[in-house]
N, C-alpha and C positions, 0 to 999 in steps of 0.2 A: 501496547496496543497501537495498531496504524492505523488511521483512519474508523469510519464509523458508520459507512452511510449516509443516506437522505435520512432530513427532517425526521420521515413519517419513521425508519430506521431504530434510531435512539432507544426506544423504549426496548426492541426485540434482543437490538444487542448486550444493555443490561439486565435483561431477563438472560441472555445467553452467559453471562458472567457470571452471575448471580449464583446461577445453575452450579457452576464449577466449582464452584464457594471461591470467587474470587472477588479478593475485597478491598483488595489496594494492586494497584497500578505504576511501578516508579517511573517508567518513563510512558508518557502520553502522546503520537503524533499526527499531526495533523498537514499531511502533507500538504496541502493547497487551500486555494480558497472555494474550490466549486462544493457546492451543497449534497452534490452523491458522495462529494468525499469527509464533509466536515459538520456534515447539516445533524448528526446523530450526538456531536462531539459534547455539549451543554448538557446533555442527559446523562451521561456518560460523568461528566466532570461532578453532576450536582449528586449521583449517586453513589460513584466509588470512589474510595481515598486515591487520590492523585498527587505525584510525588511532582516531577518537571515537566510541565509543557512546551513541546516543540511543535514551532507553526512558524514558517516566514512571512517576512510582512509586504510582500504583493498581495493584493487584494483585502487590505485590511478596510477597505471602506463598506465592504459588503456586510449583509446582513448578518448573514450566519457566521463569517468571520468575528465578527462585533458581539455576537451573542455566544460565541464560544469563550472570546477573550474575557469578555464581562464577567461569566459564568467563574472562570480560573479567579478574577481577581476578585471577585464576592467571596473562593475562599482561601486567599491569600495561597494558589498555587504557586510557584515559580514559573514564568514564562519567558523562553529562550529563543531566540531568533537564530539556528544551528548554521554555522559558516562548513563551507568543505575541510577535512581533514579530522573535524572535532570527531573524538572516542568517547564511548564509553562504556560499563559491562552490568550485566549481571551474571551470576554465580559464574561458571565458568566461559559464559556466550559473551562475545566482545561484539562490538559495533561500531561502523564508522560509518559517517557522514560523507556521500562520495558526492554529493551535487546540491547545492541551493543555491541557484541563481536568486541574484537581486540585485543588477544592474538596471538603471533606467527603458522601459520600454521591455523587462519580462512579460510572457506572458504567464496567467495563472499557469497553465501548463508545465512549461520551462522553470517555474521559480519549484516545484516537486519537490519537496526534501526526499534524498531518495538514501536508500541505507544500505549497508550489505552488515550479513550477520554471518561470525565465523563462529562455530562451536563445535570444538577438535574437529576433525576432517572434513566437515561438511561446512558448505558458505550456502549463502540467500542471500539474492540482492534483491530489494523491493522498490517498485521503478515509480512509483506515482503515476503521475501520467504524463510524466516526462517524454519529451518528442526528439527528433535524432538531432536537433542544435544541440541538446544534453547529451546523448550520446558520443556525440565526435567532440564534446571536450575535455575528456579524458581519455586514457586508457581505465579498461576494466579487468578484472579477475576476472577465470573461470568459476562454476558458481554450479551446484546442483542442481538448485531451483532458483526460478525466475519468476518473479511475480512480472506478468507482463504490462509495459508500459500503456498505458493511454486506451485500457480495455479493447488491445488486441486493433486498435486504428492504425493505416496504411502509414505514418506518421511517425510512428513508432518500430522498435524492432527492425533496424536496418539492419543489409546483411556483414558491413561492419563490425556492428555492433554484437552480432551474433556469433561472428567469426573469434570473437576475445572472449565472450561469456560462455558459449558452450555451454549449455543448461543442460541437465537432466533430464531434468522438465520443467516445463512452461506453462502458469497456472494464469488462465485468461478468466476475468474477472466481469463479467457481462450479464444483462438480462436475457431473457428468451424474448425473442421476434420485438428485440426493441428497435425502437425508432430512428436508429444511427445507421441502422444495417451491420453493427456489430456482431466479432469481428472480420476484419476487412481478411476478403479472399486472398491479398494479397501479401499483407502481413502472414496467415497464414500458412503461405504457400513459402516463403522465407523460412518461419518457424521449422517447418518438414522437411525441407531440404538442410536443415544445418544439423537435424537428426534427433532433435528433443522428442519427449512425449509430452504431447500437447495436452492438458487438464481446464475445461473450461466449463464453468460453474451452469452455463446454459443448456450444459450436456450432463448434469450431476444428476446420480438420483433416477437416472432411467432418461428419461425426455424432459424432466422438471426443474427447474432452476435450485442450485442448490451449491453447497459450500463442501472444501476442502477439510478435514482433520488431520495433520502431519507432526508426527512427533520423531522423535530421536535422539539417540544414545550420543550422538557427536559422530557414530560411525555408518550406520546405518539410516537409512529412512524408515519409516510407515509411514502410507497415506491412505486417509481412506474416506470415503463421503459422507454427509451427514446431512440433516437438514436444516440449515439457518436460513430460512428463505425473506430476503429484504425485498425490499422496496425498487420502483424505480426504472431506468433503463440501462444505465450502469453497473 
């Protein structure tokens, strides 16, 4: 599981687990320290069996950071601070660790643990809200899907950055008519031009905010809408 949500969050998404009959989790992440991405993460850890948590430590002074951690170490989780390169799998889906900044002066943004997931012919890289300093420090694969950085902000999604990923599609992660003006026309107009199909949660569901379903064989995709509808403006 990546991320979680706001606070108010938490509860919906282990209802939405729950639902699945999912009841252990082996790896748990948390990509940053901002509360639309981590604020659900406590509810999450006090409910389902959790195997390693991953979280960097920019922004550990913050709240919800603090009560995610606490939360792990009430019940003797594993908690890992994931450096670039690190791997690891399940059953046949492998995953690496392509970016955690933690050089003095990151910002929560930039410190993103951001992942790509290969499972036979098909990649996903999932961006956090990594912004193009992250971007232009590596090279990247090309990638199916693209969970896109920093819910589709101008900031993100450079055409750099786009010109190496090649996404299939590009799943923007946003509230309806939130308060950021998310996302940016400009970003967007990037995204369209480098020829992906654009998937944005603010557009799911008819006009309603709503969440992605993707599953797959390793060779193929489905994706298809569904409704998880969280909290928030992110």
């Amino acid at each position: 599981l990546i991320d979680s949500g706001n606070n108010s969050d938490g509860e919906k998404v282990v209802s939405f687990l729950q639902e699945k009959n999912i009841t252990q989790i082996d790896y748990l992440v948390g990509t940053h320290a901002d509360e639309d991405h981590i604020g659900g993460i406590d509810d999450v850890i006090e409910n389902i069996e959790i195997g390693t948590f991953f979280i960097p430590t920019v922004g550990k002074d913050g709240t919800d950071y603090q009560n995610a951690v606490e939360a792990a170490q009430t019940k003797g989780i594993t908690i890992q601070n994931p450096t670039m390169g690190e791997t690891f799998s399940l059953g046949e889906a492998e995953f690496e660790i392509m970016a955690a900044m933690e050089e003095e002066g990151t910002s929560d943004n930039n410190s993103s643990i951001v992942i790509e997931l290969k499972y036979n012919s098909t990649n996903y890289l999932f961006m956090g809200d990594a912004e193009t300093e992250v971007e232009n420090s590596r090279s990247w694969d090309k990638v199916n899907v693209l969970k896109v950085g920093h819910h589709g902000s101008n900031s993100s999604s450079s055409e750099k950055f786009l010109n190496q990923v090649k996404p299939q599609y590009s799943i923007i992660e946003v509230g309806k008519s939130n308060s950021y003006n998310l996302p940016s026309d400009k970003a967007i107009q990037r995204l369209e031009e480098s020829g992906t199909t654009i998937l944005r949660t603010d557009k799911a569901n008819g006009d309603e905010v709503g969440s992605f379903w993707l599953t797959s064989d390793g060779n193929t995709i489905d994706i298809r809408e569904v409704n998880i509808n969280l909290d928030g403006d992110n």
